[in-house]
C-alpha positions as CSV (number, residue, x, y, z in Angstrom):
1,X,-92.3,-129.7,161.9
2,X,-90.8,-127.7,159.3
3,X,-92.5,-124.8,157.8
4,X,-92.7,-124.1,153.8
5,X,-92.1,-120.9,152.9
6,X,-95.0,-118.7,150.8
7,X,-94.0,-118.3,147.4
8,X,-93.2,-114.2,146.2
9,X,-96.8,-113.5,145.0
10,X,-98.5,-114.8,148.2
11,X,-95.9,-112.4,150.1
12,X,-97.4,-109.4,148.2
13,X,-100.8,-109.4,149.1
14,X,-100.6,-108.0,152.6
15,X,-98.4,-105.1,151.0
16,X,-101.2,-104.7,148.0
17,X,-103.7,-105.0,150.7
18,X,-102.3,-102.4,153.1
19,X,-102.2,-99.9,150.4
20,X,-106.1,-100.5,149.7
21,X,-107.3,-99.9,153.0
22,X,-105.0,-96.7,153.2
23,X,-106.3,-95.6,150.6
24,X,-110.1,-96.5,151.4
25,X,-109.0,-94.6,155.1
26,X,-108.2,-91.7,153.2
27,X,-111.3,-91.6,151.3
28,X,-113.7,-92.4,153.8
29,X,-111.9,-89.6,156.4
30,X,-112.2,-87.1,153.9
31,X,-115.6,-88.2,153.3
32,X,-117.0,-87.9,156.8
33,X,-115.3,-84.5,157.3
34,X,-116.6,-83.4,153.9
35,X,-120.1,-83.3,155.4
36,X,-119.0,-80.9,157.8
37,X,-118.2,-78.4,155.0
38,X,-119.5,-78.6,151.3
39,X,-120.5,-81.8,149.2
40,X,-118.0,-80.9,147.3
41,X,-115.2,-80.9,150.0
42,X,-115.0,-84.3,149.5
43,X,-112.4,-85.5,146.9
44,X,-114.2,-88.4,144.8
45,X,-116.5,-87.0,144.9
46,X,-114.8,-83.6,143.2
47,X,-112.9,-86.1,141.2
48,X,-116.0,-87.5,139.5
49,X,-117.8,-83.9,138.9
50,X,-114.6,-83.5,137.3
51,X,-114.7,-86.5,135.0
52,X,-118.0,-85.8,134.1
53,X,-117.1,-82.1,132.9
54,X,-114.7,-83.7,130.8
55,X,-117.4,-86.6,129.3
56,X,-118.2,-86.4,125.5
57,X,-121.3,-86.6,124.9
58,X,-121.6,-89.9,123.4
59,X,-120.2,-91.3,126.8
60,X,-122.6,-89.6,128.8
61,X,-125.6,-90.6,126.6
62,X,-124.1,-94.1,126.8
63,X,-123.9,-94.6,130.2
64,X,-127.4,-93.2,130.5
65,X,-128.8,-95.7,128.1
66,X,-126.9,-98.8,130.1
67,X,-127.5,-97.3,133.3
68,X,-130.5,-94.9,133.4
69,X,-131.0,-92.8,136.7
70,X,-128.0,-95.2,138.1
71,X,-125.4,-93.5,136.4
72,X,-123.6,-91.5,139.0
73,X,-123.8,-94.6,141.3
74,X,-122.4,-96.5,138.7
75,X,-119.8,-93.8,138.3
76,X,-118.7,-93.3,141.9
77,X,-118.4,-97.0,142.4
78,X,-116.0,-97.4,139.3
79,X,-114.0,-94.7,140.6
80,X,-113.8,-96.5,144.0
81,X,-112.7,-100.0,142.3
82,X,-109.8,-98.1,140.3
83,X,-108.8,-95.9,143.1
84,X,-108.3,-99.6,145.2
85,X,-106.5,-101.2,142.1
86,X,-104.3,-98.5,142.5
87,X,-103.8,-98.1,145.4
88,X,-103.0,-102.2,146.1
89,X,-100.1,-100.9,143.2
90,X,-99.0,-98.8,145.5
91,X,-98.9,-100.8,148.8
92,X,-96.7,-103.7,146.5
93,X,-94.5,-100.3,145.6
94,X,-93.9,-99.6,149.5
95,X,-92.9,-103.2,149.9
96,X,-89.7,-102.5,149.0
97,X,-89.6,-97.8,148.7
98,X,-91.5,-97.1,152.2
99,X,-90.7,-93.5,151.4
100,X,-91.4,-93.6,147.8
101,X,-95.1,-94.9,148.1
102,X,-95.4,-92.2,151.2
103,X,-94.6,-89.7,148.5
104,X,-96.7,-90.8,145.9
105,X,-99.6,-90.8,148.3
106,X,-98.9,-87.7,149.3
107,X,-98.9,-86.3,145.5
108,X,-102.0,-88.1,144.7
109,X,-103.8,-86.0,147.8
110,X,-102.1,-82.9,146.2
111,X,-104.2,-83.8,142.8
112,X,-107.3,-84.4,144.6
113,X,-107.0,-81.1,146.7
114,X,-106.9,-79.6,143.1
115,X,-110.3,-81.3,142.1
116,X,-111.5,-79.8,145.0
117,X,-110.3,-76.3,144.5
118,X,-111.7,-76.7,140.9
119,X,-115.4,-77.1,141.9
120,X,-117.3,-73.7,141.8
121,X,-118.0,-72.2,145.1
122,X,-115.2,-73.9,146.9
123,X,-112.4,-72.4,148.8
124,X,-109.0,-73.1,150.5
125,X,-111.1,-74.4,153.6
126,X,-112.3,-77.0,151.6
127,X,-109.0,-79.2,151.2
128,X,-109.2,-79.7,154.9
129,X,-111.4,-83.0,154.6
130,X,-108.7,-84.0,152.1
131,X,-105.5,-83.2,154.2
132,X,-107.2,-85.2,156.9
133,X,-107.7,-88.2,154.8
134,X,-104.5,-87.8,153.2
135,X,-102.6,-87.8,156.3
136,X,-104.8,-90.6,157.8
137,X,-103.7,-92.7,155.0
138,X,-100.2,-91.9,154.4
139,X,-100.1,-93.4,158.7
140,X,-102.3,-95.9,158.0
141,X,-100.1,-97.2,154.4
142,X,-96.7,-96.8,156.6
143,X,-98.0,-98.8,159.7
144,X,-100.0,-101.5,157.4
145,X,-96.7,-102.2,155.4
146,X,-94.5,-102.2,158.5
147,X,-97.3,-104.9,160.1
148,X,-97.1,-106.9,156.9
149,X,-92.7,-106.8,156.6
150,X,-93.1,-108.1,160.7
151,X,-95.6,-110.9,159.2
152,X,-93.3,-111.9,156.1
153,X,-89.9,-111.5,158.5
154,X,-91.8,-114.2,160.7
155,X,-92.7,-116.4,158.2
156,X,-89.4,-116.7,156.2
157,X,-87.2,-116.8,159.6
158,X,-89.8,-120.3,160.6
159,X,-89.1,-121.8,157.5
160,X,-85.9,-123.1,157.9
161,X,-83.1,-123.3,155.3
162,X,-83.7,-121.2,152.1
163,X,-83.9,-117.3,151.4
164,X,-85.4,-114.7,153.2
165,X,-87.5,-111.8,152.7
166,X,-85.8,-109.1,150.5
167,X,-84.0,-106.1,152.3
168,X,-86.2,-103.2,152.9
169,X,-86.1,-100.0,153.6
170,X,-86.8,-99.7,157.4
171,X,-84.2,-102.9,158.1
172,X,-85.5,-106.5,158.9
173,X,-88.1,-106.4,161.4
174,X,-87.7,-108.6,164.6
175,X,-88.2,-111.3,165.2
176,X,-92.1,-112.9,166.0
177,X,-93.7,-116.1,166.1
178,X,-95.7,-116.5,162.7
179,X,-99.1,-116.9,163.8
180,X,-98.6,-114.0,166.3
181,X,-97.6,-111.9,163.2
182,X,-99.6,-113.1,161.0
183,X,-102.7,-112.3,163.8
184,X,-101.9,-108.9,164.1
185,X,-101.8,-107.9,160.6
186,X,-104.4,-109.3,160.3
187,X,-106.4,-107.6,163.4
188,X,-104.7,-104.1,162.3
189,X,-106.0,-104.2,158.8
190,X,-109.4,-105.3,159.7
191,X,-109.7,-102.4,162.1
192,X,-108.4,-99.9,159.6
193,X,-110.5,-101.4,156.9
194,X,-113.8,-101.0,159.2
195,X,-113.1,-97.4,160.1
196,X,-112.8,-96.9,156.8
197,X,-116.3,-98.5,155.9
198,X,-117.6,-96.5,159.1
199,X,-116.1,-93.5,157.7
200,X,-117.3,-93.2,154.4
201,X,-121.1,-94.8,155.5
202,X,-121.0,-91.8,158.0
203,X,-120.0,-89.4,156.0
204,X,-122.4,-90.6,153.4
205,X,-125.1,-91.0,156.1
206,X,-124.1,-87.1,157.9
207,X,-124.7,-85.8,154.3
208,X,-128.1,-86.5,153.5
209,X,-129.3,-85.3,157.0
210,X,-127.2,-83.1,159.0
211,X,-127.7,-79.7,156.9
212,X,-129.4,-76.6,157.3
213,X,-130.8,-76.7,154.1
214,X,-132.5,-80.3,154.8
215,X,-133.9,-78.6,158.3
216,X,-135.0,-75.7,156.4
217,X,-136.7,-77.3,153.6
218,X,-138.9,-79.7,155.9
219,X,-140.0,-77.0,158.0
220,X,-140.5,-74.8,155.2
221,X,-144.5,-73.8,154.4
222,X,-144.4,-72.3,150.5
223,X,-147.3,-69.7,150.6
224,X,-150.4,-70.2,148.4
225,X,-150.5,-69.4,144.7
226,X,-151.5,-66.2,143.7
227,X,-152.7,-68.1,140.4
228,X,-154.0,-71.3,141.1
229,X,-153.7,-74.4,138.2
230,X,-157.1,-75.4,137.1
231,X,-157.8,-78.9,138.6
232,X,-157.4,-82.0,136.8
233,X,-160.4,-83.2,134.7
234,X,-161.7,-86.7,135.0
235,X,-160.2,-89.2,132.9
236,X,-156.9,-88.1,132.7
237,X,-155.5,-91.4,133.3
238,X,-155.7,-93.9,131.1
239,X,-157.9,-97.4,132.0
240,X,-154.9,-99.7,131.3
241,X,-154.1,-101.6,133.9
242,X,-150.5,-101.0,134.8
243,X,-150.2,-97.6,133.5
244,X,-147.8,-95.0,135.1
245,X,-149.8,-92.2,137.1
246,X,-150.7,-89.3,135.2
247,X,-148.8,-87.3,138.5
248,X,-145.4,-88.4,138.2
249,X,-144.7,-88.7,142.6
250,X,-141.8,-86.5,143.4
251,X,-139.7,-89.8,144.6
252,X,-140.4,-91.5,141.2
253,X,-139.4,-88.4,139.2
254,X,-136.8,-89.0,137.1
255,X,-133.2,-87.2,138.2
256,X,-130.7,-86.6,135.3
257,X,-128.0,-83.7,135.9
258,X,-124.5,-83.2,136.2
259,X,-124.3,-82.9,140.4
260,X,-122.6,-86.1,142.1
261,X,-123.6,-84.8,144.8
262,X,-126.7,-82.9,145.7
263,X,-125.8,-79.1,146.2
264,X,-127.4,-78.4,150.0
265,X,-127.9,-74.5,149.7
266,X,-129.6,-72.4,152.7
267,X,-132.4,-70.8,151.2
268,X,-131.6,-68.0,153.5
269,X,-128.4,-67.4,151.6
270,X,-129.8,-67.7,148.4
271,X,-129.9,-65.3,145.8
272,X,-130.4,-65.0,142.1
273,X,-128.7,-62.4,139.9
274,X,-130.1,-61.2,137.1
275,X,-127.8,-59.4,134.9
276,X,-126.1,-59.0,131.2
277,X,-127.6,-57.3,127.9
278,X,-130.6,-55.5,130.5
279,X,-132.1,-52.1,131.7
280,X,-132.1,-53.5,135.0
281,X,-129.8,-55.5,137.4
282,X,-130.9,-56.8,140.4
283,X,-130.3,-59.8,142.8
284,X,-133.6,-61.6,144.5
285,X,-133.6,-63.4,147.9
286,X,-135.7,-66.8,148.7
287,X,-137.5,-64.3,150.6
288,X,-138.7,-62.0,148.0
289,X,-139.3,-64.3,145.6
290,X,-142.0,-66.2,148.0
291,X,-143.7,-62.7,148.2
292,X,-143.9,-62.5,144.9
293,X,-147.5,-63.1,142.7
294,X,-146.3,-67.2,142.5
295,X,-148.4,-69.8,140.4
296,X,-149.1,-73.1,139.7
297,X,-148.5,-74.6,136.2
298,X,-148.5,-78.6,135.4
299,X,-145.8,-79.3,133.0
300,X,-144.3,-82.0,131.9
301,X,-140.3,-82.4,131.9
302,X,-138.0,-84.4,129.2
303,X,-134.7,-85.2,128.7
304,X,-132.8,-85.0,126.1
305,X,-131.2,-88.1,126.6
306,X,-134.4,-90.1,126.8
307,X,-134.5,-92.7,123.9
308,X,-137.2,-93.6,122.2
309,X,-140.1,-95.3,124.6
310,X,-138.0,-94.2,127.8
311,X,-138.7,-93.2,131.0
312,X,-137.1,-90.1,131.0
313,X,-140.1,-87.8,131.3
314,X,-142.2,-87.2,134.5
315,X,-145.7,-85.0,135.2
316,X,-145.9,-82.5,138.3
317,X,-147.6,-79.5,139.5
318,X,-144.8,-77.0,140.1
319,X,-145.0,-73.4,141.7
320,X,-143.3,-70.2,140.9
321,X,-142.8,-66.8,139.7
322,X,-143.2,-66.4,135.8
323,X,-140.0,-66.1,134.3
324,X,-142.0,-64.0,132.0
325,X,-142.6,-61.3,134.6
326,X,-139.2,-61.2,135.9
327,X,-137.4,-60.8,132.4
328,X,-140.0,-57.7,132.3
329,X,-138.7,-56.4,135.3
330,X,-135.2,-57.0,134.1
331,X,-136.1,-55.2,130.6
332,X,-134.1,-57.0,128.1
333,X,-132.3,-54.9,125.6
334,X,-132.1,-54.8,121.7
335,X,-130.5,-58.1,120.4
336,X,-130.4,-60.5,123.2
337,X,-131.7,-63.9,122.3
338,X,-130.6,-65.8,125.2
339,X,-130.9,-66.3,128.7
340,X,-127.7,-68.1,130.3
341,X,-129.1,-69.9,133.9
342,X,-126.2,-71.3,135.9
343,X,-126.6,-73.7,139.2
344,X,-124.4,-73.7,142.6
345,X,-122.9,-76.5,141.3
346,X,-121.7,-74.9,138.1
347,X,-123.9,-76.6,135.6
348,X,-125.0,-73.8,133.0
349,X,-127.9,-73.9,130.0
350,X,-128.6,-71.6,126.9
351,X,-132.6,-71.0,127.3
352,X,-133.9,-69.4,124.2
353,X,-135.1,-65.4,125.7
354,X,-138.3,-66.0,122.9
355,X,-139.9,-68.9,125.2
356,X,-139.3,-66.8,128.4
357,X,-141.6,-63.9,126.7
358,X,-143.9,-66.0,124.8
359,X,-146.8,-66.2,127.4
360,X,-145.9,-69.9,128.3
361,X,-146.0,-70.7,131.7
362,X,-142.2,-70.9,132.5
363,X,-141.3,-71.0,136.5
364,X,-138.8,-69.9,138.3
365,X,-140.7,-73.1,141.0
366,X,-140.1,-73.2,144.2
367,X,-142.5,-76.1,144.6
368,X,-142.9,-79.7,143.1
369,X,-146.5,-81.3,143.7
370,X,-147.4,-79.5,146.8
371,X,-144.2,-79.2,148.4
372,X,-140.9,-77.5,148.2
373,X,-138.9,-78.8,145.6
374,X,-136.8,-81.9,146.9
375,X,-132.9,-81.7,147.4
376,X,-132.6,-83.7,144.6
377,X,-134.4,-81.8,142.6
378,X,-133.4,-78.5,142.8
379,X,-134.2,-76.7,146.4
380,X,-134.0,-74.1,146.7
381,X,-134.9,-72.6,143.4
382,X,-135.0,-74.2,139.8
383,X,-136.4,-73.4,136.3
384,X,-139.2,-75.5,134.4
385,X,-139.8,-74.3,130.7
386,X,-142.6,-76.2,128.7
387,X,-141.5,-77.4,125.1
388,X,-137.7,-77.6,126.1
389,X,-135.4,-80.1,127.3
390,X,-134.2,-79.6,130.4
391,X,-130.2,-79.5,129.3
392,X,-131.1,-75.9,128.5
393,X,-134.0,-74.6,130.3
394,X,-134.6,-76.6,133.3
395,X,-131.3,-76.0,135.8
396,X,-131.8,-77.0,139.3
397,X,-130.1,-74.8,142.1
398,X,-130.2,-71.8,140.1
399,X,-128.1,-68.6,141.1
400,X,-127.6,-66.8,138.3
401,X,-129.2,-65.5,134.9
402,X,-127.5,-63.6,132.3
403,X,-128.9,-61.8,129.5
404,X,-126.7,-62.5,126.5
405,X,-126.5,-63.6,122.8
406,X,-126.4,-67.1,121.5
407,X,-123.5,-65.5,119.5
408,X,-121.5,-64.6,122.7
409,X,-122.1,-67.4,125.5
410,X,-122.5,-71.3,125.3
411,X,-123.5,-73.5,127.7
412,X,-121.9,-76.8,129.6
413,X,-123.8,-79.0,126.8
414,X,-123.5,-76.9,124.0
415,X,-119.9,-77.2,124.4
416,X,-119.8,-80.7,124.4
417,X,-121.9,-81.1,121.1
418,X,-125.7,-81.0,122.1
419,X,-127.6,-78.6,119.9
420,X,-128.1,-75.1,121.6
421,X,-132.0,-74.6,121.7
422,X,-133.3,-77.8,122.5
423,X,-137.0,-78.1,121.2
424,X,-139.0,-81.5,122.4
425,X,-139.8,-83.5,119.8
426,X,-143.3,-85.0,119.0
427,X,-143.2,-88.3,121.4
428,X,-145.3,-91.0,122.2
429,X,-144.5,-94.9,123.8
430,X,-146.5,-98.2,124.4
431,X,-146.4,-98.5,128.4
432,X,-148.5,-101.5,128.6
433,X,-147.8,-104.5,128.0
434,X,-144.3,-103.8,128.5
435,X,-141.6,-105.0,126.3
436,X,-141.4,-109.4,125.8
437,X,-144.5,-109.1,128.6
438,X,-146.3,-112.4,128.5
439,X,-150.0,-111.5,128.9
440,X,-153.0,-113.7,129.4
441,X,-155.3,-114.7,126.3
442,X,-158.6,-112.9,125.6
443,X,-159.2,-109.2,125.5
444,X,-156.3,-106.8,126.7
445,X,-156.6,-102.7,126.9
446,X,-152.8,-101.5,124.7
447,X,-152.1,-97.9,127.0
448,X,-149.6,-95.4,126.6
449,X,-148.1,-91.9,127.0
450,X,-148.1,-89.2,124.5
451,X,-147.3,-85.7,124.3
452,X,-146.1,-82.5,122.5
453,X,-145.5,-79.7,124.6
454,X,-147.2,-75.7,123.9
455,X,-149.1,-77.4,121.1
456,X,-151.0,-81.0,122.8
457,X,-151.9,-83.8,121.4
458,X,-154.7,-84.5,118.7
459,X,-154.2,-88.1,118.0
460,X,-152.6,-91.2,118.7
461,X,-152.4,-93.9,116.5
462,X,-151.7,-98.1,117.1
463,X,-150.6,-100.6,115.1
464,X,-150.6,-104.5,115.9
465,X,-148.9,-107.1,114.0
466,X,-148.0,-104.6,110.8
467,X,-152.1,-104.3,110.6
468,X,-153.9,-101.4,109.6
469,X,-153.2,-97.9,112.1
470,X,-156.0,-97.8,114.6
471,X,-157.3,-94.4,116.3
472,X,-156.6,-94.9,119.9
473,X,-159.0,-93.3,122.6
474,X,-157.3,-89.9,124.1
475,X,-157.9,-89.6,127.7
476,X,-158.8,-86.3,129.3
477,X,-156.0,-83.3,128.2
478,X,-155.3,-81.5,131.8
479,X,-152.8,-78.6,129.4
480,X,-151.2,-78.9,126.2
481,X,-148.1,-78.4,128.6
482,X,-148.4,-81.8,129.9
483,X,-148.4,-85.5,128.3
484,X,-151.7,-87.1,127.6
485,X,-152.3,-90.8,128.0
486,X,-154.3,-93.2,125.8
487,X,-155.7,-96.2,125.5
488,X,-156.6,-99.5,122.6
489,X,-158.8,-102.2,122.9
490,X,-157.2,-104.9,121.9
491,X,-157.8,-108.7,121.4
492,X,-155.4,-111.2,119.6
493,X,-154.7,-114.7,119.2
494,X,-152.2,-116.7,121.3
495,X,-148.9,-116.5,120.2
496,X,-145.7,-113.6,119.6
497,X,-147.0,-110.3,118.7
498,X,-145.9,-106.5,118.5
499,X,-147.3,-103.4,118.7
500,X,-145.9,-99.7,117.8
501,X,-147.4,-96.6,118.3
502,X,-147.5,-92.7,116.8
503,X,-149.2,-89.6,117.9
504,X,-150.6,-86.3,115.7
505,X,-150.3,-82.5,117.4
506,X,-153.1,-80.1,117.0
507,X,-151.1,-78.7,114.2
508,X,-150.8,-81.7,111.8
509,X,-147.8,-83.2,112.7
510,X,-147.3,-86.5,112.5
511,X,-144.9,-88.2,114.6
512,X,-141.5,-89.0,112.6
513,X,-140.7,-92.7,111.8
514,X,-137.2,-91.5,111.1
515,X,-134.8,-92.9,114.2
516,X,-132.5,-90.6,115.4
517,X,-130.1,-90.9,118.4
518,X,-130.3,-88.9,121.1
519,X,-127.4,-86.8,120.3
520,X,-127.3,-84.1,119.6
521,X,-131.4,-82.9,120.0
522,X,-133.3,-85.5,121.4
523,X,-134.4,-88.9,120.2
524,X,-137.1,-90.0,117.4
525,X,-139.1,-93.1,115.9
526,X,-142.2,-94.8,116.4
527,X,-141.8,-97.1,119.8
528,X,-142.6,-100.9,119.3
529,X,-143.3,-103.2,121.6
530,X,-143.2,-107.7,121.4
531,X,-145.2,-109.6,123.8
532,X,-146.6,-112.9,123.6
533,X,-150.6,-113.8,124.1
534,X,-151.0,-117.2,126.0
């Protein structure tokens, strides 16, 4: 029987495939020895803190729009996909330059040791994970390619008459029976491939949980506020079926920062600096800081990027030392207006020194709803500043506050075109029914979320079908630092309607109909809802 030969393009795949899976080696080798060092150690994932440095921000607030809280998975996955693509380019270059692709592979873990080294807190140490992977998959893309000449040699010598596979660089591989080649190309990249799925799952896996700071933190007992919050009055939640809890549950909070992966700090190694335009310098440890007169506040945090009726905004009881009382202990001098907070990770926001003086209860919190703060969410130490969006008052993994002038420092936002004080705008949204929601005829309770920070909430107002605006009934106000639900009774005929919704503050204000995008200080408009009565 006489074989056919495989045209060109069904040649190539083995070589594109064998430079895939060397490439997915080297990432997932430098991803499981990554979690023996820093998150940061690992290169994609230093490659996509670095991209997101580099984001305008109308990409940013894009992909939060599209992708909400997914973002960052959204972002390491499209990095994986075009880090394959390219890297099944380079397996077709090794097809016929061995030496050329082992190069280029080399090079491209030479740029990826350079994302490393660019992260804050990182050190020559930290390119080890990345010289691992990078010499696991320079082997792996040499041996692949050498399996997959073997398999084509096979194939063109059983096909009888006709050409045979181009020259390459090693020399014409002996010869093997086809389906004996063919086999162990096969087997050898299905190895490689699954070490490299076991590596990355592992390293992804040894990440989450094999750190002191995730021991510390679940055996860690936060002391008991000096100043206790008052407790929640009745009727705080609204009677709408459906409606969010008035406590926003820490795993339900809503996570939007710059940090692709979670900074893991030992609180034992923790400090804060405080320092710049001040009487006093000092540094504090997680230790004096939890000795310190702590209380509890309930705030409610907002992102700027939240649009209009988003779910961008979350309620908890968080405990801490008063920023207040530690900018008194720093003694701020004579024409500083700003407060520069920087994370571990890098991350920095311009805080407004006024709101850190005014008597609001801004945190440095240690705690989040009873417990210490989740990785996630800032452990060890964070800021939470009522009437601000957290792009400039609410940095997770803080280390370090400098005194300045808006005049003389900006912050990693400011830079890339958000507004530098970052008030939060009068707000309110429809949460039930939900958007196109097809609810059942006869009466139906509207129910929403209002809220406007340092100043509360006076009224909220309905409207149904472009009818007349109808008083909505406020639940219970636990602080004006927090959002306040509220509630319509509501009965309509079968059919398409919609709904929209505005609020009033204690000082007059009526909510804005004016839309505004989120860029570059938060979002406005009244949110409207369609649904259909059946």
């Amino acid at each position: 029987m006489t074989r056919h030969a495989e045209p060109g393009s069904a040649r190539g795949w083995p070589f594109a495939a064998s430079g895939a899976i060397a490439a997915a080696l080297l990432l997932g080798i430098a991803e499981i020895a990554s979690a023996l060092f820093s998150p940061v150690s690992s290169p994609l994932v230093a490659v996509g803190a670095a991209f997101i440095d580099i984001t305008p921000a109308w990409l940013k607030d894009f992909a939060i729009d599209v992708f909400g809280t997914a973002d960052k998975l959204v972002l390491m996955v499209s990095m994986g996909v075009v880090a394959l693509a390219l890297a099944a380019v380079l397996g077709l270059i090794a097809r016929r330059r061995l030496a050329l692709a082992s190069v280029l592979c080399a090079a491209i873990a030479v740029l990826l040791g350079a994302a490393v080294l660019s992260r804050p807190a990182t050190g020559l140490l930290d390119l080890l994970p990345t010289v691992l992977g990078g010499v696991a998959g320079i082997a792996a893309l040499n041996w692949l390619v050498r399996l997959a000449h073997r398999r084509t040699a096979s194939i063109g010598a059983g096909s009888g008459p006709g050409p045979g596979p181009g020259p390459t660089e090693g020399g014409a591989a002996p010869a093997v029976r086809p389906e004996a080649a063919r086999r162990t190309f096969l087997i050898g990249a299905g190895l490689t491939a699954v070490v490299a799925v076991a590596a990355m799952a592992g390293g992804r896996a040894l990440s989450a949980v094999s750190t002191a700071a995730v021991a510390t933190r679940d055996a860690l007992r936060l002391p008991g506020a000096r100043r206790r919050a008052a407790p929640l009055p009745p009727g705080v939640g609204a009677p709408a079926p459906g409606m969010p809890p008035f406590v926003t549950p820490n795993g339900d909070f809503y996570r939007i920062d710059t940090a692709l992966a979670v900074p893991r700090i030992d609180p034992s190694t923790w400090e804060l600096r405080v320092h710049g335009m001040v009487e006093e310098e000092f540094t504090l440890s997680f230790t004096e800081l939890l000795e310190l007169d702590l209380q509890e506040s309930w705030v409610t945090l907002t992102c700027v990027s939240n649009p209009v009726g988003g779910e961008l905004a979350g309620n908890a009881k968080w405990l801490g030392y008063p920023l207040q009382d530690l900018m008194a202990r720093a003694r701020p001098q004579e024409g500083a207006d700003m407060v520069l907070s920087t994370s571990a990770d890098g991350f920095s926001a311009s805080t407004p020194l006024e709101v850190l003086t005014d008597g609001r209860d801004a945190l440095l919190a240690v705690g989040m709803n009873g417990e210490p703060l989740p990785l996630e969410h800032g452990f060890p130490v964070r800021m939470v500043v009522p009437g601000l969006y957290g792009y400039v008052s609410a940095t997770k993994w803080v280390v370090d506050l400098e005194v300045t002038r808006f005049a003389d420092k900006t912050a990693y936002w400011t830079d890339r075109g958000w507004s530098e004080r970052g008030p939060i705008k009068l707000a309110s949204r429809i949460d039930v029914p939900r958007g196109f929601e097809a609810v059942p005829a006869g009466g139906m309770v509207l129910g929403g979320t209002a809220w406007s920070q340092t100043i509360g909430i006076d009224r909220v107002q309905v409207q149904v079908d472009d009818g007349a605006w109808q008083d909505a009934t406020l639940a219970a106000e636990a602080t004006v630092d927090t959002w306040r639900q509220w509630s319509l009774d509501w009965e309509g005929e079968p059919g398409n309607h919609k709904a929209r919704v505005r609020a009033v503050n204690r000082d007059g204000e009526v909510q804005t109909a004016e839309r505004a995008d989120t860029v570059p200080d938060g979002a406005s408009g009244w949110h409207e809802v369609q649904f259909r009565v059946e």
